[in-house]
C-alpha positions as CSV (number, residue, x, y, z in Angstrom):
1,X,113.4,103.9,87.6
2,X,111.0,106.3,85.8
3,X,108.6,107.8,88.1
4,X,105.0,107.1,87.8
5,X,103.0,109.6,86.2
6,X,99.7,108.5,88.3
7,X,101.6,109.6,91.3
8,X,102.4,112.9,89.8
9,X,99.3,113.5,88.7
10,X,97.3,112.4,92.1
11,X,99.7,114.9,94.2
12,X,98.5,117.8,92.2
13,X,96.4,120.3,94.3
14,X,93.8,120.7,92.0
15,X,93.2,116.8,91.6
16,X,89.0,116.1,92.7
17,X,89.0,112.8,92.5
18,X,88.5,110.9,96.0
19,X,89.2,107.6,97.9
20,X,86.7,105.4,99.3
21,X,87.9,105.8,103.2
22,X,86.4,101.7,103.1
23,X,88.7,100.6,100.2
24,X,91.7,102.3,101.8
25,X,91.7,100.8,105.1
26,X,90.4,97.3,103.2
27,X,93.9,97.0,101.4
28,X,96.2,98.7,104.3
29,X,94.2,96.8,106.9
30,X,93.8,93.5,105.7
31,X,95.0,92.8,102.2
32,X,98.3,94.3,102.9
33,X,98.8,92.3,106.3
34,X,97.3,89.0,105.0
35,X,99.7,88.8,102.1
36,X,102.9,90.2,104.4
37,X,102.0,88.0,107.4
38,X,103.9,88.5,110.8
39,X,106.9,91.0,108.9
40,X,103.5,93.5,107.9
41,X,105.3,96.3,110.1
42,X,109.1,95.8,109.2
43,X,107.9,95.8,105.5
44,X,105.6,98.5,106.0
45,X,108.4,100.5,107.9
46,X,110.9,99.9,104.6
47,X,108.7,100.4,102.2
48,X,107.9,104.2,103.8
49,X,111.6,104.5,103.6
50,X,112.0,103.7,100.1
51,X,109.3,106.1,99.2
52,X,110.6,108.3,101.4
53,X,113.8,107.8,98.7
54,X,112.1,108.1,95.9
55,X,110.5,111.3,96.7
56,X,112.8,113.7,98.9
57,X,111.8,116.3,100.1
58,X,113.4,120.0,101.2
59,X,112.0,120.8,104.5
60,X,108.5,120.2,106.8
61,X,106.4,123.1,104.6
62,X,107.2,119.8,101.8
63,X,106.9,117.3,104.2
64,X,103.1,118.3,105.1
65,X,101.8,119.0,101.6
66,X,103.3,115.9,100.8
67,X,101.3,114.0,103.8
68,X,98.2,115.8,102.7
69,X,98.4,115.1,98.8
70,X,98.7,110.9,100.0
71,X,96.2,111.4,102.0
72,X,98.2,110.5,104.8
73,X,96.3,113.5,107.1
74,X,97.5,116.4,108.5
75,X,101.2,116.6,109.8
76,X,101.8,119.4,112.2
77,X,105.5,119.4,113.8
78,X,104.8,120.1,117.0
79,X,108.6,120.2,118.5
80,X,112.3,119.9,117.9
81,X,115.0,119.4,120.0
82,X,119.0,119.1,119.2
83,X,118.2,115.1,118.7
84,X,114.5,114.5,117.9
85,X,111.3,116.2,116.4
86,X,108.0,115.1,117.7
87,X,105.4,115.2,114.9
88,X,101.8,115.2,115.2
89,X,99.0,113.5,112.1
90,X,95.6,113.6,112.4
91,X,93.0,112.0,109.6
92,X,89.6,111.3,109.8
93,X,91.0,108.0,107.6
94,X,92.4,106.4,110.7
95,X,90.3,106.8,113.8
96,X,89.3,102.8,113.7
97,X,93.2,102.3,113.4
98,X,94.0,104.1,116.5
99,X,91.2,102.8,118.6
100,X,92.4,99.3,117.7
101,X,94.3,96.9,119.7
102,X,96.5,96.1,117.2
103,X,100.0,97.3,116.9
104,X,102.0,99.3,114.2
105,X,99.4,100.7,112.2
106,X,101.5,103.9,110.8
107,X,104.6,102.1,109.7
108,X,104.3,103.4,106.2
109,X,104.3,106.9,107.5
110,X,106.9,106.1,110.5
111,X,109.4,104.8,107.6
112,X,108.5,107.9,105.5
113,X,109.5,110.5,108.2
114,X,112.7,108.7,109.0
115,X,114.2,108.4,105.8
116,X,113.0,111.9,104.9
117,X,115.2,113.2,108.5
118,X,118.1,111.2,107.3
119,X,118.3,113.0,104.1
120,X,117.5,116.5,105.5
121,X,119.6,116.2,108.3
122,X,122.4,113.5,106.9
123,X,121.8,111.1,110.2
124,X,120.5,108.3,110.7
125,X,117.3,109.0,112.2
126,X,114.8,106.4,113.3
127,X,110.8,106.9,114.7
128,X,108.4,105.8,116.7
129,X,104.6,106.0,116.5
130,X,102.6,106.6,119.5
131,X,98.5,106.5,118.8
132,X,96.3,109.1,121.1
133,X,93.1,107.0,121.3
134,X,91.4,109.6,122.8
135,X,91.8,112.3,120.4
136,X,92.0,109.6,117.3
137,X,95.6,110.9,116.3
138,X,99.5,109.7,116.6
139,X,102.4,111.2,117.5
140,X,105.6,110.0,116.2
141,X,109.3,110.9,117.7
142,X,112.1,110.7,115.2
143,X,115.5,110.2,117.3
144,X,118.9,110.1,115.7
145,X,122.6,110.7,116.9
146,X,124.9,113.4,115.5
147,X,127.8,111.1,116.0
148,X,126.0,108.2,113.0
149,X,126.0,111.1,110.6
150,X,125.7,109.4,106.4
């Protein structure tokens, strides 16, 4: 598959153009969830591993910058053990998401790290988000095992 040249030229640094904050969160939030009904977070999950797939990347300096350039927010890693890495994403984007009752709101970007830990690290990694309502952020731990090494 050829890869699309209005992703490439979106990710560049240089690139002014901006995103209505209301028309993101109007298709994440509700277009995107009405159309994938009760299997919005499985889907959500795959489809941040696929992109994940489609764009590897070598290392959390590429990780970040990629997270910035989708407007994902800011990724900061804030620890790594033998088994996990705790990551931390803050946006100005997703403040009404995390004070929301609702579940699974960063499955795109929970799918994303994953697959992009499974490739670095040639395990099968897997992570979970955990929203900070109080400081309008998430946290997510990725967890693998060395033994289910690719």
């Amino acid at each position: 598959m050829k890869e699309s040249t209005v992703v490439k030229e979106t990710t560049q640094p240089d690139d002014s153009r901006s995103v209505s904050i209301f028309g993101y969160e109007l298709i994440r939030e509700f277009v995107l969830p009405e159309i994938l009904g009760k299997d919005t977070p499985e889907i959500l999950y795959w489809a941040g591993k696929r992109l994940a797939r489609k764009y590897p990347l070598n290392g959390f300096d590429e990780l970040i910058d990629f997270f910035n350039n989708a407007s994902w927010g800011h990724l900061e890693v804030k620890a790594e053990l033998k088994d996990e890495i705790e990551f931390e994403l803050m946006s100005p984007l997703f403040v009404s998401r995390v004070k929301s009752k609702a579940e699974h709101f960063f499955q795109i970007e929970a799918g994303f790290l994953a697959q992009q830990i499974e490739l670095q690290k040639q395990v099968i990694a897997e992570t979970f988000e955990h929203p900070v309502k109080k400081a309008n952020k998430v946290k997510f731990t990725v967890k693998w095992d060395k033994k289910d090494s690719l």
